[in-house]
C-alpha positions as CSV (number, residue, x, y, z in Angstrom):
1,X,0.0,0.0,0.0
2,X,1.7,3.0,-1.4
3,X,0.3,6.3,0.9
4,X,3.0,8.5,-0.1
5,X,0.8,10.4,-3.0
6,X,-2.1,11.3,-1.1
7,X,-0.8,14.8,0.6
8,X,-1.1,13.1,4.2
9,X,-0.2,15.4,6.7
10,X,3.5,15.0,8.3
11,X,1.7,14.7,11.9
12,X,0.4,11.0,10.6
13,X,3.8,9.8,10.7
14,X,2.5,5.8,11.5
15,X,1.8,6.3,7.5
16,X,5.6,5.6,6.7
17,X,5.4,2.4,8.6
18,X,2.2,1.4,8.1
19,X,2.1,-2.5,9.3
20,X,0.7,-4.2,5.9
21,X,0.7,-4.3,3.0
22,X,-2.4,-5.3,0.4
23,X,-2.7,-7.3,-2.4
24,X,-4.9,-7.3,-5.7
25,X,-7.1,-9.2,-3.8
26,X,-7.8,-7.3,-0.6
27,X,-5.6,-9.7,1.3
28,X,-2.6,-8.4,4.1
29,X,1.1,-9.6,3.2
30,X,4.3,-8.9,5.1
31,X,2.4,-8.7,8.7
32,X,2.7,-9.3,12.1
33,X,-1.1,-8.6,12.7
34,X,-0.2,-6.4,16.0
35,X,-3.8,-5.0,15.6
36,X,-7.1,-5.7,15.2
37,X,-7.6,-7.9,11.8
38,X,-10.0,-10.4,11.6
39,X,-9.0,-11.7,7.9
40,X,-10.7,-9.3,5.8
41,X,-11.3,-6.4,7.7
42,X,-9.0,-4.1,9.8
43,X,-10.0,-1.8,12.5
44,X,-9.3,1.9,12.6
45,X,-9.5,4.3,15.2
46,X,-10.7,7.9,14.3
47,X,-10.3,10.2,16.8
48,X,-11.5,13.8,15.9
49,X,-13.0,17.2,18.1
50,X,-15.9,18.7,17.4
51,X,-18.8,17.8,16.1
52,X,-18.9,14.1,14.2
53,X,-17.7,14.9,10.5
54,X,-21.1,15.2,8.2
55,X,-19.7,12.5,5.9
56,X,-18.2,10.2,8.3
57,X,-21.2,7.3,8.6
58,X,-21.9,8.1,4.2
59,X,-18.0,7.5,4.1
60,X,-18.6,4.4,6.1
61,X,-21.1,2.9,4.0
62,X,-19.5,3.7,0.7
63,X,-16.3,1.5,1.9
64,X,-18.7,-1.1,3.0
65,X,-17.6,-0.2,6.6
66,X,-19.0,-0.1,9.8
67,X,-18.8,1.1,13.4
68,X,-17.3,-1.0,16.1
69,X,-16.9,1.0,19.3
70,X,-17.0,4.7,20.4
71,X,-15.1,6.0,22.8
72,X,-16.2,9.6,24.6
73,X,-15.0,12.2,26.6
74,X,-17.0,13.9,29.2
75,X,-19.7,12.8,27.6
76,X,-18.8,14.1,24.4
77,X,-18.2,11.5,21.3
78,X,-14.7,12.1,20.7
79,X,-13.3,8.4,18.6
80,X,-14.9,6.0,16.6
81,X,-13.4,2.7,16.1
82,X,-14.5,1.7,12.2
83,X,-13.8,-1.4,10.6
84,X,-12.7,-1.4,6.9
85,X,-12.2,-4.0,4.5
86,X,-8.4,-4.3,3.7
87,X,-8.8,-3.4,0.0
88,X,-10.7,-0.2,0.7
89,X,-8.7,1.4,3.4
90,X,-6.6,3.4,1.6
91,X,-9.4,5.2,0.3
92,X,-11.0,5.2,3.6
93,X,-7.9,6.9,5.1
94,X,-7.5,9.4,2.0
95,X,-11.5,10.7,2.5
96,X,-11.1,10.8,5.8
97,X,-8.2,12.9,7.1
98,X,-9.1,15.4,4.5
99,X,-11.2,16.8,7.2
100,X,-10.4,19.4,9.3
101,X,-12.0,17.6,12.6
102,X,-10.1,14.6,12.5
103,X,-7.1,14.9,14.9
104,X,-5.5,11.2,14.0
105,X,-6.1,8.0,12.4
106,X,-4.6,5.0,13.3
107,X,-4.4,1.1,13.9
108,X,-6.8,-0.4,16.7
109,X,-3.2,-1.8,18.1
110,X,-3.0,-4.9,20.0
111,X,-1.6,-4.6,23.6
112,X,0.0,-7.2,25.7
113,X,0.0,-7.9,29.5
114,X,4.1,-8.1,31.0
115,X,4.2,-11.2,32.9
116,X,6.5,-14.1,32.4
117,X,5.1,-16.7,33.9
118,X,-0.9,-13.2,60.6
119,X,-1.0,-13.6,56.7
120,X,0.5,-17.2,56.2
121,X,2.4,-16.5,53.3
122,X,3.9,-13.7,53.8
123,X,7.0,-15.1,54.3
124,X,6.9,-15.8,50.1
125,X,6.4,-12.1,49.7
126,X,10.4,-10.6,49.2
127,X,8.6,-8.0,47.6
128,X,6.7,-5.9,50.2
129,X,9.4,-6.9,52.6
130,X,12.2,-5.1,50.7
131,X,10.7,-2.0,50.0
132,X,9.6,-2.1,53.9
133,X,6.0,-2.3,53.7
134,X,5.8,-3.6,57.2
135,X,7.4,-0.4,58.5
136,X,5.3,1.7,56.3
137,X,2.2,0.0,58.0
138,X,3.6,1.5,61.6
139,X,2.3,4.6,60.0
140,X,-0.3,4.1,57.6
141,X,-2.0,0.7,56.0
142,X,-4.1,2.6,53.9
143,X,-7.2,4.4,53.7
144,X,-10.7,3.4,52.1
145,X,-11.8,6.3,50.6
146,X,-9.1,5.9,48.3
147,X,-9.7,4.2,45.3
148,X,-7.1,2.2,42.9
149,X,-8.2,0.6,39.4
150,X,-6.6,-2.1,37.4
151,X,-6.4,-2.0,34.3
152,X,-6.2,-5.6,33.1
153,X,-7.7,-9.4,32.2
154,X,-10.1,-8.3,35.8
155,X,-10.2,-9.6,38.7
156,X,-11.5,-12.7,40.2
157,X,-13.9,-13.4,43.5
158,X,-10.7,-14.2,45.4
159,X,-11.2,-14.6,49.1
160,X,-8.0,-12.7,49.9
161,X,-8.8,-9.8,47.8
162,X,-13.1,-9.3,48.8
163,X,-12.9,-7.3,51.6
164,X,-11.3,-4.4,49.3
165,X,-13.0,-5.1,45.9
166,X,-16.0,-2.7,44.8
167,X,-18.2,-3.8,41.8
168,X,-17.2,0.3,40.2
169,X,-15.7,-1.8,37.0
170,X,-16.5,-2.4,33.8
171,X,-15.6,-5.8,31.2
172,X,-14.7,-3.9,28.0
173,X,-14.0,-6.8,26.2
174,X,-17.3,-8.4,26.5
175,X,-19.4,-5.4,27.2
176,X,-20.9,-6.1,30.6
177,X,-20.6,-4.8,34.4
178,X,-18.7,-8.0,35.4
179,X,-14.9,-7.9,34.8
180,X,-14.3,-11.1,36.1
181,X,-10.9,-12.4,35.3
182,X,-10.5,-15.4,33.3
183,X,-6.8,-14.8,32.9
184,X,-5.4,-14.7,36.2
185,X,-2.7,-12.0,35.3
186,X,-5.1,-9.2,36.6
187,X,-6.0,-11.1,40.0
188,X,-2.2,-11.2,40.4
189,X,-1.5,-7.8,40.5
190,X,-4.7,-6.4,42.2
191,X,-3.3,-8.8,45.1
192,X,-0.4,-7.1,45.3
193,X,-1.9,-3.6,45.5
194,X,-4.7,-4.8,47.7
195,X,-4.8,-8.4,49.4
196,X,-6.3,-8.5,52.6
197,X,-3.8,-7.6,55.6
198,X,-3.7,-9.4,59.1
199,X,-6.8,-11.8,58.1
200,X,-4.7,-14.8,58.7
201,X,-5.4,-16.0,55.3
202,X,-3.0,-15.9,52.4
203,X,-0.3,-13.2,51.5
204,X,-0.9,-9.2,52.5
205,X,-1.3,-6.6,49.9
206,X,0.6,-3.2,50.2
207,X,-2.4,-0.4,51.2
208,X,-5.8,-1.6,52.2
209,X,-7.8,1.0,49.9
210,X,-10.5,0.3,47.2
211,X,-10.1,-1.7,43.9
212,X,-11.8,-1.9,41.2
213,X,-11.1,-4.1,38.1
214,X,-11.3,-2.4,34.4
215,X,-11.3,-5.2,32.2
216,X,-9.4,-4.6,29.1
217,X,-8.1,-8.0,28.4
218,X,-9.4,-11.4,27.2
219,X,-8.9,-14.5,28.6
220,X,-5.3,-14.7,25.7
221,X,-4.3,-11.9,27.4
222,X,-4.8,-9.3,24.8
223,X,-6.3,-6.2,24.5
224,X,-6.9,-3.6,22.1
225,X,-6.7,0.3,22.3
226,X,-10.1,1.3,22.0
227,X,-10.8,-1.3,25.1
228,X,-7.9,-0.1,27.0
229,X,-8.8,3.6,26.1
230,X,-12.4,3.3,27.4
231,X,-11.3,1.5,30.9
232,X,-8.9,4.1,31.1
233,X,-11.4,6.8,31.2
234,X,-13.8,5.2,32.9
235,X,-11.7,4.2,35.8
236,X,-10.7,8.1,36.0
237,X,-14.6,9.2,36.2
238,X,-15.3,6.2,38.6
239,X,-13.0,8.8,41.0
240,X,-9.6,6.2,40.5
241,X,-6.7,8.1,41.9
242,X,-4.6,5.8,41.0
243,X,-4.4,4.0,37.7
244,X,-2.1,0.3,37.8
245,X,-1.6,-0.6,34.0
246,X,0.9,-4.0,33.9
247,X,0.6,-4.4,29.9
248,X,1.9,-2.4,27.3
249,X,3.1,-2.4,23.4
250,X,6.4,-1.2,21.3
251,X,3.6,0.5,18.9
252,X,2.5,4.4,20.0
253,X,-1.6,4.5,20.2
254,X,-2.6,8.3,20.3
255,X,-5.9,7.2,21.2
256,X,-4.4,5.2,24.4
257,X,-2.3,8.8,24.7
258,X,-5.7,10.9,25.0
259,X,-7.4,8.7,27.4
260,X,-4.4,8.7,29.5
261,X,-4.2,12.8,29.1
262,X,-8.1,12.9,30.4
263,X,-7.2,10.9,33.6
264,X,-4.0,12.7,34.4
265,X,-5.9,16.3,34.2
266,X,-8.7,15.0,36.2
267,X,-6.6,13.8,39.1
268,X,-5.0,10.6,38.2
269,X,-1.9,9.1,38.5
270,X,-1.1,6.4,35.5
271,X,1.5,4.0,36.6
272,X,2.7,1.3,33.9
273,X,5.0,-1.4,33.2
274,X,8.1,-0.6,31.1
275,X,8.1,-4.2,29.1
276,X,10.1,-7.2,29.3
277,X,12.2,-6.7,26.2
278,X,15.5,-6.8,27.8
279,X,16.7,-3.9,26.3
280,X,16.2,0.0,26.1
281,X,13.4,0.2,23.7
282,X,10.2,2.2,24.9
283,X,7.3,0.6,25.9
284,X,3.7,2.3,25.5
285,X,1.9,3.9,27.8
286,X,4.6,3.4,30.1
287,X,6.6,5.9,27.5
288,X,4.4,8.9,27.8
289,X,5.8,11.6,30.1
290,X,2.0,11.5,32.1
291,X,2.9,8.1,33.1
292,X,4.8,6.9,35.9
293,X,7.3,3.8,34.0
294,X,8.5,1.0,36.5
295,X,11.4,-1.5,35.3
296,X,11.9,-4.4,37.7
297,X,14.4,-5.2,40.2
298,X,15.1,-9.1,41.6
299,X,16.2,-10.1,45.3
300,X,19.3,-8.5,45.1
301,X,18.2,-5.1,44.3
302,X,20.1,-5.8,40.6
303,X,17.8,-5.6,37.4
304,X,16.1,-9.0,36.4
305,X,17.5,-10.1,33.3
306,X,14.3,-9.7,31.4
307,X,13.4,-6.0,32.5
308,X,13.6,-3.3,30.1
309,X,15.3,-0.4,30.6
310,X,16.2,3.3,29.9
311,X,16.5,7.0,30.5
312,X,12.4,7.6,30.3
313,X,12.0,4.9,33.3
314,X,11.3,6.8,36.5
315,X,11.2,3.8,39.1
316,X,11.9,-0.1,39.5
317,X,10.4,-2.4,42.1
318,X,10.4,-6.3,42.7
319,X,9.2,-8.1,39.5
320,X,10.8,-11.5,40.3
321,X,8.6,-14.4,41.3
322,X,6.1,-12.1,43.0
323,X,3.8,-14.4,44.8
324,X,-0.1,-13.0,45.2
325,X,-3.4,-14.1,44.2
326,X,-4.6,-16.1,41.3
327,X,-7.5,-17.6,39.7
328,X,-9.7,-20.3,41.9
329,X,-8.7,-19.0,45.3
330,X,-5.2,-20.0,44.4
331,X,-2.0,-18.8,44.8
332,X,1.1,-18.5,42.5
333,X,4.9,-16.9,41.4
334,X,4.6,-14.7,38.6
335,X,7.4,-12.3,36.8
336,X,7.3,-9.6,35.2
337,X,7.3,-5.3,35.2
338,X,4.0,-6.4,35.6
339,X,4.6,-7.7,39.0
340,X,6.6,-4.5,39.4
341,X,3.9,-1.7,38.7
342,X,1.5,-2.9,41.3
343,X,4.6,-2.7,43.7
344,X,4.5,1.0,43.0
345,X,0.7,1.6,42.6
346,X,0.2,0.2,46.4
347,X,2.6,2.4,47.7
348,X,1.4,5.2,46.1
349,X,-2.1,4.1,47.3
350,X,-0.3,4.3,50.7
351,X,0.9,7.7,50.1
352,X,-2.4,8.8,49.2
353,X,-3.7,7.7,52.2
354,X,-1.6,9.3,54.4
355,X,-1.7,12.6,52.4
356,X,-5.3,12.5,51.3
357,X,-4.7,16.3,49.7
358,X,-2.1,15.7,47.4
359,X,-2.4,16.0,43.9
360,X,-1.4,13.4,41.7
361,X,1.9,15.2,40.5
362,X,2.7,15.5,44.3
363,X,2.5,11.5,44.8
364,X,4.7,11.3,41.6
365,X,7.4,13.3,43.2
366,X,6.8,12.0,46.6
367,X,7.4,8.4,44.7
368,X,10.5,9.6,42.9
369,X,12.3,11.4,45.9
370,X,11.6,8.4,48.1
371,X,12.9,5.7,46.4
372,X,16.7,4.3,47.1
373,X,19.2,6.1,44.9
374,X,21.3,2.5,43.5
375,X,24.3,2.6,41.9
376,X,26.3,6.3,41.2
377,X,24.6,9.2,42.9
378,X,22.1,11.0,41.6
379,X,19.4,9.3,39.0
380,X,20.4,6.6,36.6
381,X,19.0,3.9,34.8
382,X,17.9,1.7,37.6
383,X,16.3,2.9,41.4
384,X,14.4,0.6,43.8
385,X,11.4,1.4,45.9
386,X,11.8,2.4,49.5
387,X,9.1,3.2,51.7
């Protein structure tokens, strides 16, 4: 698919490495699918201000198109998710950002979770024990009225984790006010934030404050942008001050960018995984300077071998066989910077807690000047939590 005549606007940059290519007969060559494609349609996200474009749904129709999702903005309609067969999206794209309301067009992209894969077992939890949680807890365990969302597969009707679950969720994947996790990868992490403490049962999370589970994920563990976008958002208007995202992509998403944007100005702290590529490669959202990036750490306060890495990271935290909750009233050791984000959304829940005013840049910093300063003085590629 040859774009390069159409006038495209530099700001649509994704153009020069758009992920296919198409055949004579409609079909996608030379791809790694890393969005939505179901064989002969792709998905595209439209995000535009204003009002809807006049010829947007006529536009539709005449590519023998349709709408798959929406996703809004204080109540406003701000993206549409259209799907497009593959041998009419160039014309698709070439109507379409000809208008002066569209801000971007691009692939829904596919997103991955980061895992590799009195309170009994606390003594299996290195984690909270080396960034101190039990010391923390001489001063604060955390407060109720503040509320933490996971962004993820859900979360499952775990006996450790009831007593702090609230039903303020949403499953995006399969449209319906019951984000149960089928996974297990989303359970895992919301036990780390928020497993029951002192109830003589299982391990003990970080803060005793709110979840709520944003389902963004299917039970394969992956998720698309427009999913992830709308749990985003909605987690932020559910009154979320702090958002855990343990998943992430190589590929940009504006549309993931926006959402993230609209829960940072309304109070929000984002906190993400930076990836397990081994290497210094950015990893989206974790990337995007709204977004608080965690790397992971192992025992030794030395980075696990499979943590990315990198100058945009602002924090690392234990990622290495991280034992918490799991699927079935189970229990189980899971890796990952997705075993590391949670470390740092509980302790910003704690925080948050203790210093119910502070805004969400002011938990940021308080995150960042906190933490144990490894290695030469002064900020560098790698720093460990210390509460």
């Amino acid at each position: 698919m040859n774009l390069s005549s159409f006038g495209i606007s530099e700001e649509h940059l994704w153009f020069k490495q758009w992920p296919f290519n198409v055949n004579n007969s409609g079909e996608l060559s030379e791809s790694s699918f890393e969005f939505a494609y179901n064989g002969s349609h792709v998905e595209l996200v439209v995000g535009f201000h204003g009002e809807k474009p006049l010829e947007f749904t006529s536009l539709i129709t005449k590519e023998k198109g349709f709408i798959t999702n929406q996703i809004s903005l204080n109540d406003s309609i701000r993206g549409f998710v259209v799907s497009i067969p593959t041998n009419k999206v160039s014309k698709f794209l070439k109507a379409i950002l000809l208008n002066e309301n569209v801000d971007f067009v691009e692939p829904n992209w596919k997103f991955y979770i980061d895992a590799t894969v009195n309170d009994p077992e606390w003594i299996n939890q290195w984690g909270p024990a080396k960034i101190e949680a039990n010391i923390a807890w001489d001063a604060q365990k955390g407060d109720y009225s503040v509320l933490v969302a996971v962004v993820d597969t859900g979360i499952y009707n775990h006996s450790d984790l009831a007593a702090n679950y609230v039903a303020l969720g949403y499953d995006w994947v399969n449209d319906d006010s019951d984000p149960t996790d089928d996974h297990g990868h989303g359970t895992h992490c919301a036990g780390i934030i928020a497993a029951t403490l002192n109830n003589s049962k299982g391990i003990a999370g970080l803060a005793q404050v709110r979840v709520i589970a944003e389902k963004g994920f299917a039970d394969n563990g992956i998720g698309y942008s427009d999913d992830l976008a709308n749990a985003i958002i909605h987690a932020a208007n559910q009154g979320a001050r702090i958002i855990s995202c343990s998943w992430g992509s190589s590929q940009e998403s504006q549309l993931i960018h926006v959402a993230i944007k609209y829960a940072t100005n309304i109070g929000a702290l984002v906190i993400a995984a930076a990836g397990n590529s081994a290497s210094n490669s950015r990893h989206y959202p974790a990337a995007y300077d709204e977004v608080v990036a965690v790397t992971a750490t192992n025992e030794n306060d030395n980075p696990a071998s499979f943590t990315t890495y990198g100058d945009w990271v602002d924090l690392a935290a234990p990622g290495t066989s991280i034992y918490s909750t799991y699927l079935w009233d189970y229990y189980l050791s899971m890796s990952g910077t997705s075993m590391a984000c949670p470390h740092v959304a509980g302790v910003a829940a704690l925080v948050l807690s203790q210093y119910p005013t502070m805004s969400n840049e002011q938990v940021r910093s308080q995150l960042l000047y906190t933490a144990d300063d490894l290695g030469a003085v002064g900020f560098d590629v790698f720093m460990v939590m210390e509460e």
